[in-house]
C-alpha positions as a printed Julia matrix, in Angstrom:
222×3 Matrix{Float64}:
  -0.08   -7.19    3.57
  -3.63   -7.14    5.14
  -5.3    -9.92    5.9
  -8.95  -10.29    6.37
 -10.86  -13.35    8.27
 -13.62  -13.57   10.78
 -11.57  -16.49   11.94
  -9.48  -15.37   14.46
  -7.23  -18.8    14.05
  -6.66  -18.14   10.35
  -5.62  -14.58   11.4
  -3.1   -15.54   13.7
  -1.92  -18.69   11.87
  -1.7   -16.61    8.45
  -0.32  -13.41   10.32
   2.41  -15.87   12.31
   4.01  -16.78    8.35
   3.72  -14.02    6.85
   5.78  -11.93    9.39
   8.45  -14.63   10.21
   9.14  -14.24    6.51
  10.0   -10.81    6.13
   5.77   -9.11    5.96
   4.59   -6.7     7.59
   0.81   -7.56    8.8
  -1.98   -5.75    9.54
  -5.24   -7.65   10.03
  -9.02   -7.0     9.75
 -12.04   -9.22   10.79
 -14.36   -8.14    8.61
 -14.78   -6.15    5.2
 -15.78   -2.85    6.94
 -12.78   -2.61    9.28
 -10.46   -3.26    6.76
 -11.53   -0.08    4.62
 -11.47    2.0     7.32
  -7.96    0.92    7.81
  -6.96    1.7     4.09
  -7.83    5.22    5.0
  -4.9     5.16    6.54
  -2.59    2.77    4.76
  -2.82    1.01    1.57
  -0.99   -2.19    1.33
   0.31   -3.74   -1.25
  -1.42   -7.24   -1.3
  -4.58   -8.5     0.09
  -5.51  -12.06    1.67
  -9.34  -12.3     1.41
 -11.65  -14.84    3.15
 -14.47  -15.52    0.93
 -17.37  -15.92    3.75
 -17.64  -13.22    6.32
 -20.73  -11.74    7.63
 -21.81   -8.61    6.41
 -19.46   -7.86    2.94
 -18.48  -11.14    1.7
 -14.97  -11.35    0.21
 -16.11  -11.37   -3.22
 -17.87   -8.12   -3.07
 -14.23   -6.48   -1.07
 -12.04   -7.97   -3.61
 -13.7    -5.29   -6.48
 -13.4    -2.69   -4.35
  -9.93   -3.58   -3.6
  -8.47   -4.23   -6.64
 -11.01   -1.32   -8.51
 -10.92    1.26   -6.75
  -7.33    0.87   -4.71
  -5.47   -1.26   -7.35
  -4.52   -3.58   -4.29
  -4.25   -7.23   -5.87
  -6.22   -9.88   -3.71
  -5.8   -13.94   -3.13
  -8.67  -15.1    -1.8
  -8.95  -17.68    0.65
 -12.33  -20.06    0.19
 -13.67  -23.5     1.96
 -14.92  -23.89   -1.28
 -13.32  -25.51   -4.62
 -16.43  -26.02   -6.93
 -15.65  -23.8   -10.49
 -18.06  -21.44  -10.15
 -16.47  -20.23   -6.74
 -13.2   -19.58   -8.65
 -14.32  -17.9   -11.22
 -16.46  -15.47   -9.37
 -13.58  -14.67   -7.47
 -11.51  -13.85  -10.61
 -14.44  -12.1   -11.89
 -14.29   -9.9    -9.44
 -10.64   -8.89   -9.73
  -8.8   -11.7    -7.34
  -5.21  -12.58   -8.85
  -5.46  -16.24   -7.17
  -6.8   -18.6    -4.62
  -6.11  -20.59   -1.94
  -8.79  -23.18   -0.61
  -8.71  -23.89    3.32
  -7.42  -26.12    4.55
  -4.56  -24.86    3.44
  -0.39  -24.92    3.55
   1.08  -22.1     4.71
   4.05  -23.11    2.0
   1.73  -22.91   -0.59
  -0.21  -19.21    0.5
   3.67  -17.81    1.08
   4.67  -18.93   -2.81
   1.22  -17.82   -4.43
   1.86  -14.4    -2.37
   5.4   -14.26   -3.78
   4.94  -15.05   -7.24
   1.53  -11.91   -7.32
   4.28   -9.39   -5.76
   6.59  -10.35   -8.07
   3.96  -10.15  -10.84
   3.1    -6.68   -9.79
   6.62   -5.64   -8.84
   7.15   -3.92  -12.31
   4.2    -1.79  -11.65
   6.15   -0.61   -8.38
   9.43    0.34  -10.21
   7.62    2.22  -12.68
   7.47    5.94  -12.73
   5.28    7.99  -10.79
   3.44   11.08  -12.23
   1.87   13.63  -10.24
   0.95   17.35  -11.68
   3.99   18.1   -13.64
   6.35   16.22  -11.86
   7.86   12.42  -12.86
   9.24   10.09  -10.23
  11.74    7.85  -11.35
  12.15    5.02   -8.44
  15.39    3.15  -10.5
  17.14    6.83  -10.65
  16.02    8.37   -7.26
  15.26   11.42   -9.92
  12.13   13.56  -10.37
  12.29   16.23  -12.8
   9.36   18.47  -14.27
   9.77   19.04  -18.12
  13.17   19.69  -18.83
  14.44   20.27  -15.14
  15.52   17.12  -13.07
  17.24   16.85   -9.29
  18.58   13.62   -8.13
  17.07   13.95   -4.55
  18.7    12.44   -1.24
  17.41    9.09   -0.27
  15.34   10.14    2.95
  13.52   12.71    1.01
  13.29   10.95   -2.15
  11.21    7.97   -0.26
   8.72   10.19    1.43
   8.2    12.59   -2.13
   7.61    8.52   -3.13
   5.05    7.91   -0.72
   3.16   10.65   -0.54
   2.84   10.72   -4.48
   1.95    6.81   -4.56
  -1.42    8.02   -2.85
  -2.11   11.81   -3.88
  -4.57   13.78   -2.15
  -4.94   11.58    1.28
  -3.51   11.97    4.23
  -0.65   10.03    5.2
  -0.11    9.85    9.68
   3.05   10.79   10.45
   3.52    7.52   12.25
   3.03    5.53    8.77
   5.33    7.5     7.71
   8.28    7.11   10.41
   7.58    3.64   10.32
   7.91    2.85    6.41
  10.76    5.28    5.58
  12.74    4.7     8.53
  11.68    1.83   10.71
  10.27    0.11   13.45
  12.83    0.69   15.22
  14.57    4.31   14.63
  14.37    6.52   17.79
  14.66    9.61   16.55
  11.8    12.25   17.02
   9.23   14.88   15.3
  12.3    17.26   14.1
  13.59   14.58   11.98
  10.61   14.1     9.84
   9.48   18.17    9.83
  13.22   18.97    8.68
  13.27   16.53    5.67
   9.69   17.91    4.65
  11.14   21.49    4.84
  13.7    20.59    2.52
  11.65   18.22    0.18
   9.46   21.82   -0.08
  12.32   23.82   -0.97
  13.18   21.37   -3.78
   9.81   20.8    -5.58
   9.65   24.48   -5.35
  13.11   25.03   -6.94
  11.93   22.95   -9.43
   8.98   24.58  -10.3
   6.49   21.39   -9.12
   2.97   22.46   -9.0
   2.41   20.39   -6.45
   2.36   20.59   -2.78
   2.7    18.99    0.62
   0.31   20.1     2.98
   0.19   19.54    6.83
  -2.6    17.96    8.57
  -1.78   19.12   12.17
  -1.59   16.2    14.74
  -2.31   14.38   12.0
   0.04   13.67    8.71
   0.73   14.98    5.31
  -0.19   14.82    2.06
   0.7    16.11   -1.38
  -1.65   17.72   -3.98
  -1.85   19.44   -7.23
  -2.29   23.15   -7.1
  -5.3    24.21   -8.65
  -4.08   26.45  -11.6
């Protein structure tokens, strides 16, 4: 979950809750360094102060939920209608107006993940290949392979956000942890082998290497 506040108390206070309930949190201060975070990771839900200098939440709540599909609760000082519907206008899935319970912002978070939890189990298409997240299958046309679990999350990933570039240290940390020790040959041996299936299945897509960088998986241009 990112959360985004000028209001460096409302970071930490929100940030504290969310974590000590299972979250992970990354946190922005302001509209502009929270896109140039989802460069790099997309989250799946965003809390949104409505007032912040520069891009007010409003205004980042479209782009999040237009253009990255991210659903947003807003945060606002201010309760009047026309505040609340503006935000919904713009895409927000609920509000919370400060002062606030932390209670009450941990059950409205809940009940959008669960709302949009469907959309997560659904398949994922990419090119000519279908990822089925229930089966840990992906199959192109008639062909299917039930894949290992390592390699199964990562052909997951990378296909929940085609064509961008994933860091290799998002990736360690969401398939296997904060706290795994293993190193670089880990990861570069389960993409070798993710390859070698896609190709045995006749995917036309593929995973390219950014070096230093990350990966990322694309369709071949035909």
């Amino acid at each position: 979950i990112i959360v985004i506040d000028d209001d460096k108390n409302i970071l930490q206070l929100v940030g504290i809750h969310l974590t000590r309930h299972g979250y992970r949190v990354i946190e922005a201060s302001n509209a502009a360094d929270a896109l140039d975070m989802l460069e790099k990771e997309v989250p799946d839900l965003a809390v949104v102060d409505v007032m912040m200098p520069g891009m007010d939440g409003i205004e980042l709540s479209k782009i999040l939920s237009q253009d990255y599909g991210i659903p947003v609760l807003l945060l606002t000082a201010k309760g009047e209608l026309e505040d609340k519907t503006e935000g919904f206008l713009a895409g927000a899935e609920d509000y919370v107006v400060k002062p606030f319970e932390p209670k009450e912002l941990l059950f409205r978070i809940a009940v959008i993940l669960r709302r949009f939890e469907k959309e997560y189990q659904s398949n994922i298409q990419v090119g000519n290949i279908t990822i089925n997240r229930k089966l840990f299958e992906v199959s192109t046309g008639d062909r299917s392979v039930v894949m290992p679990l390592k390699e199964f999350e990562l052909l997951a990933l990378l296909a929940s956000r085609p064509s961008q570039i994933i860091e290799r240290s998002t990736i360690m940390e969401q398939i296997w942890g904060h706290d795994y020790e293993g190193d670089d040959y880990t990861l570069n041996t389960h993409m070798t082998r993710l390859r070698e299936r896609l190709a045995n299945l006749g995917a036309n897509v593929e995973i390219s290497t950014t070096r230093g960088v990350g990966y990322k998986l694309e369709v071949q241009q035909s």
